[in-house]
Structures are given as structure tokens and as C-alpha cells.
C-alpha positions as CSV (number, residue, x, y, z in Angstrom):
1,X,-10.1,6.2,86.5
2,X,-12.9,5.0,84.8
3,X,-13.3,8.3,82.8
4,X,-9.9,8.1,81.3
5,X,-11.0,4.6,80.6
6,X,-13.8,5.8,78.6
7,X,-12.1,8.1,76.5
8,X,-9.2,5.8,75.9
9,X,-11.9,3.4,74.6
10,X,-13.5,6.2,72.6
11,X,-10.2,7.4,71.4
12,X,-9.1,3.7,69.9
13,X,-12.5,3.5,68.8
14,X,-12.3,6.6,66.3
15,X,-8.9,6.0,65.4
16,X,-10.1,2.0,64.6
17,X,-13.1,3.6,62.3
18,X,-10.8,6.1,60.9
19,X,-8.5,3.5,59.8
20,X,-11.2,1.1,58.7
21,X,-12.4,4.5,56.7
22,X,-8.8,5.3,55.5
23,X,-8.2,1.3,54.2
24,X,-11.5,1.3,52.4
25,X,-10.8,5.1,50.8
26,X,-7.5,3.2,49.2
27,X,-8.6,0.7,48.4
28,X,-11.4,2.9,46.1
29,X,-8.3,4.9,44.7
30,X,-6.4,1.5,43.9
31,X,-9.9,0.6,42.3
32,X,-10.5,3.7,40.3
33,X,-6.6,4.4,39.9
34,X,-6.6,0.5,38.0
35,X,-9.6,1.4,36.1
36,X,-8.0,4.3,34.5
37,X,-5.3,2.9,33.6
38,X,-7.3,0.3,32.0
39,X,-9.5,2.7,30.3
40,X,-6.1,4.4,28.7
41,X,-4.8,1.7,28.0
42,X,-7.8,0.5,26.3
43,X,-7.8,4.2,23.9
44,X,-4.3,3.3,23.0
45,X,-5.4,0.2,21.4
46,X,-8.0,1.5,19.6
47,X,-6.1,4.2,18.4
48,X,-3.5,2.4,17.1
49,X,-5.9,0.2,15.8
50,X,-7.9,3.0,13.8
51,X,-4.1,4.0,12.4
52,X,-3.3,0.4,11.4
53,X,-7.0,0.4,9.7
54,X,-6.1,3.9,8.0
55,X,-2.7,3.0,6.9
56,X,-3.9,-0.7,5.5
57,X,-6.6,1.0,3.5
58,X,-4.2,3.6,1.8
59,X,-2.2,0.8,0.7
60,X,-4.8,-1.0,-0.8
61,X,-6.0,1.7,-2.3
62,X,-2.1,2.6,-4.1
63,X,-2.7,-1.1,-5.5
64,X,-5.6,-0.8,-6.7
65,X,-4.5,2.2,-9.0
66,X,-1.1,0.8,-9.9
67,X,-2.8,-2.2,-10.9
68,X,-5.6,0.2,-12.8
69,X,-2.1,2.1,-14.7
70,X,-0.7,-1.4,-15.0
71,X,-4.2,-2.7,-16.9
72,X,-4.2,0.4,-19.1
73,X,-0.4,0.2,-19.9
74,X,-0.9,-3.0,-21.5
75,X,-4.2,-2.0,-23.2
76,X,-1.8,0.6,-24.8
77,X,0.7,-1.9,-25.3
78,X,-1.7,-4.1,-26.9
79,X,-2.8,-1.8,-29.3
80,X,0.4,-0.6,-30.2
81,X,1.5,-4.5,-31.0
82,X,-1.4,-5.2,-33.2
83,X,-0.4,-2.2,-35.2
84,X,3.2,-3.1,-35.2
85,X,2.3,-6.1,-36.3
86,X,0.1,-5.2,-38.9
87,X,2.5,-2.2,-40.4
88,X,5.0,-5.7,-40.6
89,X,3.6,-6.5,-43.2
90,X,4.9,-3.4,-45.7
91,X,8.4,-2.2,-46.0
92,X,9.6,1.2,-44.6
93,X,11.8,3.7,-46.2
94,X,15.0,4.5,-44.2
95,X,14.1,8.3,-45.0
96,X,12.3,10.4,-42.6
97,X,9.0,10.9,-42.6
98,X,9.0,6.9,-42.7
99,X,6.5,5.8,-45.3
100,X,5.4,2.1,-45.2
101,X,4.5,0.8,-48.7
102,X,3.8,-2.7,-50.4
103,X,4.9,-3.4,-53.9
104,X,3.1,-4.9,-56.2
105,X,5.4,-8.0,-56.8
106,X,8.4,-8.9,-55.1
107,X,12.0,-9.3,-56.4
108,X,14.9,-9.9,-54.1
109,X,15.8,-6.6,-52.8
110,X,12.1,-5.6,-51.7
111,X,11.9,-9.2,-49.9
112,X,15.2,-8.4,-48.3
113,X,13.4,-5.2,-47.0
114,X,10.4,-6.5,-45.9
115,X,12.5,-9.0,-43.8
116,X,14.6,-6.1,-42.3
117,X,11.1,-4.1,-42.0
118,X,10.1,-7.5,-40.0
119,X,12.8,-7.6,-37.6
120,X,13.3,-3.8,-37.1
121,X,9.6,-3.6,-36.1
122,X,9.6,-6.8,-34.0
123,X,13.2,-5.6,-31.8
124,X,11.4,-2.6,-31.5
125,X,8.3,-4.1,-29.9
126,X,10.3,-6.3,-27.6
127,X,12.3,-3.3,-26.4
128,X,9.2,-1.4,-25.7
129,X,7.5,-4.0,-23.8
130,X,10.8,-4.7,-22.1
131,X,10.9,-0.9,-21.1
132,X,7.5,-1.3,-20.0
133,X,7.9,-4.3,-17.8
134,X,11.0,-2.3,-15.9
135,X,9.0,0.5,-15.6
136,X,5.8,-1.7,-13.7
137,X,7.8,-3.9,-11.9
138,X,9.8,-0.9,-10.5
139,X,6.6,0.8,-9.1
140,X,5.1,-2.4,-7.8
141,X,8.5,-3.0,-6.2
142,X,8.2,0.9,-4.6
143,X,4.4,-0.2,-3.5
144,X,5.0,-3.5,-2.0
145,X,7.8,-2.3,0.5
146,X,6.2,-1.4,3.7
């Protein structure tokens, strides 16, 4: 009787360091199981950061060279006002090729053309710049939308 006594007690004893053996080996895998997870979770981020990174820096970039073809549109512009404005100054023949003279004294008819020269030039410039204004605000508006 004692002997089935002793290897009852052995018995529970295995099965108690088994089980002690089994709880801790779970508890690892519930460790290194969270740990993963964490570790995924954690390239996710960082990948998603990189993209928002990437994505922020081509934008900045497509502003920076709208804002370069923006500068050099009105450099153009400029230029082509101050030469408007200074071809103002003579009166154009209605033929073509359109020939921009001054006379040498004015009588009615030639200050009557200079003033229509004057305005034809200037409703010209204004449409111009109003062209180019539609044409830049439309490509900043195509930028600016995310």
C-alpha cells in the first residue's frame, strides 16, 4: 500500500511540474506572441509614416515649381507690359504687318488714333493678364487639392 502511495505521489508530482512547466511555456508564447504583434504593429507605423513623409515632400516639391512657372509668367508678363506700354505711345496702322509710327505734329485725326492705339493696347494687356491669372489660379487650384 505504501508503494502505490509512492507512485501516486510521484505521479501528482510530475503532472504538478508539468503543468507548472506548461503555464510558464504560455505564458512565454503570450509574451513573445504580444511582442510581435507590437513589433508589426510598430513597422506599420513607420511605414506609413515614411509614405506620409514621401507624399508631403512631392507636394512641396509641385509648389515649389508652380510657384517657380508662376514667378517667371509674370517676369514675362512684366516685360511684355512695359513694352506695351511703351509701343502706346505711337499709333498703329490697322493694316497687317502692323507698323507703329509717330507723326511729327498732331492734328485731330492722328490724336484720335493714338487714343484708339491707347485703348486697343491697354484692353489687350488687361485681357492677357486676365488669361494669365485664370490660367495660374487654375493650376494652383489643381495643386492645392489633396
Amino acid at each position: 500500500m505504501f508503494g502505490n502511495i509512492m507512485t501516486t505521489l510521484k505521479q501528482f508530482q510530475v503532472t504538478q511540474v508539468q503543468s507548472s512547466s506548461s503555464n510558464k511555456e504560455q505564458r512565454r508564447r503570450e509574451i513573445a506572441h504580444k511582442l510581435e504583434r507590437e513589433e508589426q504593429e510598430e513597422r506599420l507605423g513607420a511605414a506609413n509614416q515614411k509614405r506620409e513623409l514621401i507624399l508631403n515632400k512631392q507636394q512641396m516639391e509641385t509648389q515649389v515649381l508652380c510657384f517657380e512657372e508662376k514667378i517667371e509668367v509674370e517676369k514675362m508678363n512684366s516685360a511684355w507690359d512695359s513694352h506695351t506700354d511703351r509701343l502706346s505711345d505711337f499709333i498703329q496702322t490697322k493694316s497687317k504687318p502692323r507698323v507703329f509710327y509717330l507723326p511729327k505734329r498732331h492734328n485731330k485725326t492722328t490724336q484720335h488714333l493714338l487714343t484708339a492705339t491707347k485703348s486697343k493696347l491697354n484692353a489687350q494687356k488687361l485681357a492677357r493678364r486676365r488669361k494669365f491669372d485664370d490660367i495660374i489660379d487654375t493650376k494652383f487650384s489643381i495643386i492645392s487639392k489633396p
